[in-house]
Backbone as a ProteinNet text record, in pm:
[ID]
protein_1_A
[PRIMARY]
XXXXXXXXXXXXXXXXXXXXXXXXXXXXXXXXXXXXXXXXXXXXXXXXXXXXXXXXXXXXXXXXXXXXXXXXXXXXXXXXXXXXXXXXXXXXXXXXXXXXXXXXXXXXXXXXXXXX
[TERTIARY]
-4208.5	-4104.4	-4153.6	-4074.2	-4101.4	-4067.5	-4162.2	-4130.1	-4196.3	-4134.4	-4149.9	-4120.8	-4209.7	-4196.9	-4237	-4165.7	-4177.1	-4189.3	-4308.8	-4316	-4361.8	-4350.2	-4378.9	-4222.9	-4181.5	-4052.2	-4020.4	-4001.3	-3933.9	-3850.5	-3856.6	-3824.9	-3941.3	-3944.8	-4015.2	-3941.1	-4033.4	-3972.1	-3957.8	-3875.5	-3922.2	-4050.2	-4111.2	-4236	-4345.4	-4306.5	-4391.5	-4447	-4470.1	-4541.3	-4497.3	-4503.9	-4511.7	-4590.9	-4593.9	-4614	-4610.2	-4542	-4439.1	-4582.5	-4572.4	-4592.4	-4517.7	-4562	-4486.2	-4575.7	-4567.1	-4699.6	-4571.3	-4639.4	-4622.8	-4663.4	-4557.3	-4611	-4530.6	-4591.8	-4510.3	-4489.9	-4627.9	-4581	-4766.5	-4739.9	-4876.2	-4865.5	-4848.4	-4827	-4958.2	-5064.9	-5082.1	-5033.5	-4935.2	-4904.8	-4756.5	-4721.2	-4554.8	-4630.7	-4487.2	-4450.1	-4399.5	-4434.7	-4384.5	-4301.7	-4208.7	-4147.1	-4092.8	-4033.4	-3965.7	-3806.9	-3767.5	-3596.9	-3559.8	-3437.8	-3412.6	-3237.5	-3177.6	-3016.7	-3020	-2928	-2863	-2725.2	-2670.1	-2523.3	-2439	-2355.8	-2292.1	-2305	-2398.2	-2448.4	-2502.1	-2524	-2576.3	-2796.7	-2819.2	-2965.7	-3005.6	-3117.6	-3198.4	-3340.7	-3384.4	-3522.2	-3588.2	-3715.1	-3798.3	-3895.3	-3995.1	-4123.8	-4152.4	-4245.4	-4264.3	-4408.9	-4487.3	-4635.6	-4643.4	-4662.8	-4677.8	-4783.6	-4842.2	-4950.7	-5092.2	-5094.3	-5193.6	-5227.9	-5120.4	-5126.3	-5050.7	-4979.5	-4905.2	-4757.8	-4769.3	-4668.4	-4572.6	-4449.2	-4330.7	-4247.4	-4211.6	-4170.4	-3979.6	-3930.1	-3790.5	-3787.5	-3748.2	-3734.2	-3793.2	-3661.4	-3660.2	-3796.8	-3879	-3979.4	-4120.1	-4110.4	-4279.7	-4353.1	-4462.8	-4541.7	-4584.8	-4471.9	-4467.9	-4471.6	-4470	-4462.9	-4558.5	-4657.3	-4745.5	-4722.4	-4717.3	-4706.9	-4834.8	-4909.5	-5016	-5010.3	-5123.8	-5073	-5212.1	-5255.6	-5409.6	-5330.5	-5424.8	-5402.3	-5457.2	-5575.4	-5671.9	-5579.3	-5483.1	-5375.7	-5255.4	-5231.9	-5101.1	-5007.6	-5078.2	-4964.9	-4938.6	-4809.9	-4789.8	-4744.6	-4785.8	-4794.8	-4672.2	-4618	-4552.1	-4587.5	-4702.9	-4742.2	-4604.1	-4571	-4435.5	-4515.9	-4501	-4575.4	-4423.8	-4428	-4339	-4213.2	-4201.8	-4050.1	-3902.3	-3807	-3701.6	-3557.9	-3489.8	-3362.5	-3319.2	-3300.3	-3230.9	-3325.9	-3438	-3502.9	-3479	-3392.6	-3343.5	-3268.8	-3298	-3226.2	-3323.3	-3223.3	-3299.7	-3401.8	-3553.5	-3608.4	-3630.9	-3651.5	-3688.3	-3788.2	-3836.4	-3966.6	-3875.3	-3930.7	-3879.8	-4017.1	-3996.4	-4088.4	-4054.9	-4097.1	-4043.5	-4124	-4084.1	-4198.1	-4121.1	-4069.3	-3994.9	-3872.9	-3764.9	-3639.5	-3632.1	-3684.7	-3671.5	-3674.5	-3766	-3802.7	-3748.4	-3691.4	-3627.8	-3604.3	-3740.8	-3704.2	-3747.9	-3697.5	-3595.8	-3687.3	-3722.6	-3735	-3597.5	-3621.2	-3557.6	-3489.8	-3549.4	-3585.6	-3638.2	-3661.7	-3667.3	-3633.7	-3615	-3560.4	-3622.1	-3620.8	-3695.6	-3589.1	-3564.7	-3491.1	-3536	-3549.9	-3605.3	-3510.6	-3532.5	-3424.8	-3514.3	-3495.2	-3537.6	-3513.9
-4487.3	-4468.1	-4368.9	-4249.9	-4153.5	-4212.2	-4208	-4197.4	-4135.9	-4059.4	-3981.4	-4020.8	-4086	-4168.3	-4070.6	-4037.1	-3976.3	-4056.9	-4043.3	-4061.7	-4025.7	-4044.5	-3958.1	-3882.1	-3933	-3895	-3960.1	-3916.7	-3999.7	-3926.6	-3932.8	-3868.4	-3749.5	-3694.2	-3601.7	-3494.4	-3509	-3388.1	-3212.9	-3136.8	-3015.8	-2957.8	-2890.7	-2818	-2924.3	-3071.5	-3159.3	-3113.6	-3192	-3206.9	-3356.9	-3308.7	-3399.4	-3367.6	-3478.9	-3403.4	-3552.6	-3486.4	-3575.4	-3581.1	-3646.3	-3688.4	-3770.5	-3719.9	-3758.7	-3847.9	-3952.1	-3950.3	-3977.6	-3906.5	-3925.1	-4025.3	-4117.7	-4163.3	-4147.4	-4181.3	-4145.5	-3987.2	-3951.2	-3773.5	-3741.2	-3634.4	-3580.3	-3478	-3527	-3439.4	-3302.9	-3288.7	-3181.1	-3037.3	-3061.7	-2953.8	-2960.2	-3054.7	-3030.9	-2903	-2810.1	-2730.9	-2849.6	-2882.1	-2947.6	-2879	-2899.7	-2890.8	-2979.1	-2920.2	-3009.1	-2932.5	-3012.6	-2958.4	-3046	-2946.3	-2995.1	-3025.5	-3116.2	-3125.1	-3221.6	-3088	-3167.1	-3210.7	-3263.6	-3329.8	-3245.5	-3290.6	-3171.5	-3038.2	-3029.5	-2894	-2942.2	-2847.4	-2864.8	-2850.5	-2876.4	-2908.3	-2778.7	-2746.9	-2660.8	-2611.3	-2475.5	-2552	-2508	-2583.1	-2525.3	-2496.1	-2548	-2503.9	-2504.1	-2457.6	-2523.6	-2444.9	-2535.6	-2521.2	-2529.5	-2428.7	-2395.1	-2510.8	-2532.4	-2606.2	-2556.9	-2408.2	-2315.7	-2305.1	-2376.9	-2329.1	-2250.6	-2157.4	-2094.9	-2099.5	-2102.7	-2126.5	-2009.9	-2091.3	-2014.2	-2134.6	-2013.4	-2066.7	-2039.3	-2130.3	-2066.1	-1965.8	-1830.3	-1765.8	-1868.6	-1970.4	-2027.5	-2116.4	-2151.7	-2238.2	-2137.9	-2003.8	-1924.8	-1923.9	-1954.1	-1958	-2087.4	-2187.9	-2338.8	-2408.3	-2390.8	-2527.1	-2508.2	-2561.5	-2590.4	-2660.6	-2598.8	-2696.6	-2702.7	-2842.9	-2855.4	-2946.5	-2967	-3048.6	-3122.8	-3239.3	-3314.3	-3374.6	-3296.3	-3339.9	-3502.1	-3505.5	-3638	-3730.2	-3734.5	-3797.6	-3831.4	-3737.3	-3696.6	-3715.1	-3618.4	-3672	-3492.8	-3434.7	-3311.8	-3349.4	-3264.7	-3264.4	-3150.4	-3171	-3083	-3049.4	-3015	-2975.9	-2937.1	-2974	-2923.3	-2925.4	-2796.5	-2775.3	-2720.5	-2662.2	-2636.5	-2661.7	-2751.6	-2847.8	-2776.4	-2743.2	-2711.3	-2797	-2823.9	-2884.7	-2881.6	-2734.4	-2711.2	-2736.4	-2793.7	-2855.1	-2987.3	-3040.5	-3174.8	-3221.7	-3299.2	-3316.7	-3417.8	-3466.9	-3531.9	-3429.8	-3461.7	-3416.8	-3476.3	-3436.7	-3472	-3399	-3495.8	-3410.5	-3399.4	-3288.9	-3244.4	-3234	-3309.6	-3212.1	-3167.8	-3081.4	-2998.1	-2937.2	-2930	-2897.6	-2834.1	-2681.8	-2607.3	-2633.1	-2652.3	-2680.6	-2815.3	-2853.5	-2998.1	-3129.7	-3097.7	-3275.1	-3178.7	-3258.6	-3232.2	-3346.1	-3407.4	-3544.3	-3500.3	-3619.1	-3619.1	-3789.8	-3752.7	-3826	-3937.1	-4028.3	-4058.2	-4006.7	-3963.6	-3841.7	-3937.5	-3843.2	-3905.8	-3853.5	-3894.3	-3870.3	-3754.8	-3647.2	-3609.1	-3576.9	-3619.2	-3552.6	-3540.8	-3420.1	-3341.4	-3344.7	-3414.9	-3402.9	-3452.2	-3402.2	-3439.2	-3550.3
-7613.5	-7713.8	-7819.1	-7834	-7925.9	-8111.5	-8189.3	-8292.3	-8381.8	-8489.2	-8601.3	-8720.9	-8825.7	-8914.4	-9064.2	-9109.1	-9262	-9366.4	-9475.7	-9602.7	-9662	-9816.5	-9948.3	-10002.5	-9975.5	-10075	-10166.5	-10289.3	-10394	-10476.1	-10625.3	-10730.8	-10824.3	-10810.6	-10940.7	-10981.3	-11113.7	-11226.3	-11165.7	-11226.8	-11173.3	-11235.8	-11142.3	-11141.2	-11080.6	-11067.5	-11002.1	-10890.3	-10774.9	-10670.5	-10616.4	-10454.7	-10342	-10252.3	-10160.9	-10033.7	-9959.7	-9821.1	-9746.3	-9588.8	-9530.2	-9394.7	-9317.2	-9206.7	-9075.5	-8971.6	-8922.5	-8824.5	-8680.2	-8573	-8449.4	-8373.4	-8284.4	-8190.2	-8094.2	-7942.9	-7797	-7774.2	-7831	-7802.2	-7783.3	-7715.4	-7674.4	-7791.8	-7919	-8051.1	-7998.9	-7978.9	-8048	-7955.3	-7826.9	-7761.3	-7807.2	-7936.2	-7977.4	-8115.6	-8122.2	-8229.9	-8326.9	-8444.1	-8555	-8668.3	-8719.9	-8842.6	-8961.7	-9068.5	-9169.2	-9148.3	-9185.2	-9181.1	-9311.8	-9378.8	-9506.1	-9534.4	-9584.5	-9558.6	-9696.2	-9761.2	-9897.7	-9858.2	-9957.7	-9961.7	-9945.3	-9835.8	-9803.4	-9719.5	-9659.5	-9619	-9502.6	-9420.6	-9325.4	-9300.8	-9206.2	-9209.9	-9188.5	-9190.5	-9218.6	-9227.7	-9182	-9195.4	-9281.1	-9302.2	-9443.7	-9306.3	-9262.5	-9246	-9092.3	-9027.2	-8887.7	-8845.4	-8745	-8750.6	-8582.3	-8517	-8403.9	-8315.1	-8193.6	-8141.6	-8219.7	-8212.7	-8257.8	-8382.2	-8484.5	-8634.7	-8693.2	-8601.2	-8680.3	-8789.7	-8880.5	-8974.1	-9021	-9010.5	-9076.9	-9204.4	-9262.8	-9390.7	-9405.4	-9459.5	-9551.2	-9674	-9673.5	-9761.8	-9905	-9958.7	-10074.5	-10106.7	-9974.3	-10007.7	-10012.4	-9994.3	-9956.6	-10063.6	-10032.8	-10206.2	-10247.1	-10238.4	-10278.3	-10221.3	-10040.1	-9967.3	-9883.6	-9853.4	-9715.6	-9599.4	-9518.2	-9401.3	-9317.8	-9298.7	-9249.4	-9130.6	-8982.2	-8942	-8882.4	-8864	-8822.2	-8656.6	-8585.1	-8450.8	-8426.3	-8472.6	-8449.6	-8525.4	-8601.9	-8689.4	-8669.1	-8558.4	-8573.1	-8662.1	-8707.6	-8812.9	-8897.9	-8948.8	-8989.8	-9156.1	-9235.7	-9377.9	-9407.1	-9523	-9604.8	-9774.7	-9784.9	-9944.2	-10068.9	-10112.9	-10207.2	-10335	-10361.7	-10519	-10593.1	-10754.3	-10781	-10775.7	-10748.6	-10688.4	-10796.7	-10741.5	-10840.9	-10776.6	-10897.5	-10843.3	-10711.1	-10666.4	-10556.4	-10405.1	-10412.4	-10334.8	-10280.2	-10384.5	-10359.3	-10217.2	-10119.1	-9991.9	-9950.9	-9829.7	-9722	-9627.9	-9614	-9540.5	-9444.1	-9327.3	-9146	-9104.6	-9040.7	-8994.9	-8813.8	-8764.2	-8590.7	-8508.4	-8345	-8268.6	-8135.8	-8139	-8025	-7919.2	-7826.4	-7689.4	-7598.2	-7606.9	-7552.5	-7534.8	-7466	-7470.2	-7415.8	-7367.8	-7280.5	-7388.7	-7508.9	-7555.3	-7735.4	-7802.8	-7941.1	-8035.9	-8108.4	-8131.9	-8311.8	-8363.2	-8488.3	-8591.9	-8678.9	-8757.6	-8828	-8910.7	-8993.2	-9105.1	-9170.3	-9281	-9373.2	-9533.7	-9637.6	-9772.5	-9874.6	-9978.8	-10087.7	-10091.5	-10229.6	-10316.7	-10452	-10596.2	-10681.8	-10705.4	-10792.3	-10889.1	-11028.5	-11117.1	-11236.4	-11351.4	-11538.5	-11577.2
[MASK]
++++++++++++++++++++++++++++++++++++++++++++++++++++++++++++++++++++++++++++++++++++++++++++++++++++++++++++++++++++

């Protein structure tokens, strides 16, 4: 049974800090591509970050600079660093993993709001 379990979401101020994890189980995680995907109210999902088998990282325009995406194979488990946090960061985050077109599995998500 595949599961993808996210936490570290809550509330902080803007300019705060988070940082969210995911841990994997039922996956030969370290040959999945990992990501975060982000979905505010109303809108559709989206992605912020994603971390190749190899390491390689891509970012969302709105997050470069401020968000890390890290990931511990021996852990499985994939990180999302959020520094600088601003309002419009606010959404449900999901962590994704993916292993070419065949396997596409989906977290719960979790909460971050960024609000004063």
């Amino acid at each position: 049974q595949v599961q993808l379990v996210e936490s570290g979401g809550g509330l902080v101020q803007p300019g705060g800090s988070l940082r969210l994890s995911c841990a994997a189980s039922g996956i030969a995680f370290s040959i999945y591509a990992m990501g975060w995907y982000w979905q505010a109210p109303g809108k559709q999902r989206e992605l912020v970050a994603t971390i190749t088998s190899g390491g390689s990282t891509t970012y969302a325009d709105s997050v470069k600079g401020r968000f890390t995406i890290s990931r511990d194979n021996a852990k499985k488990t994939v990180y999302l660093q959020m520094n600088s946090l601003k309002l419009e960061d606010t959404a449900v985050y999901y962590c994704n993993g993916r292993l070419g077109t065949a396997f596409n599995h989906w977290g719960q998500g979790t909460q971050v709001t960024v609000s004063s």
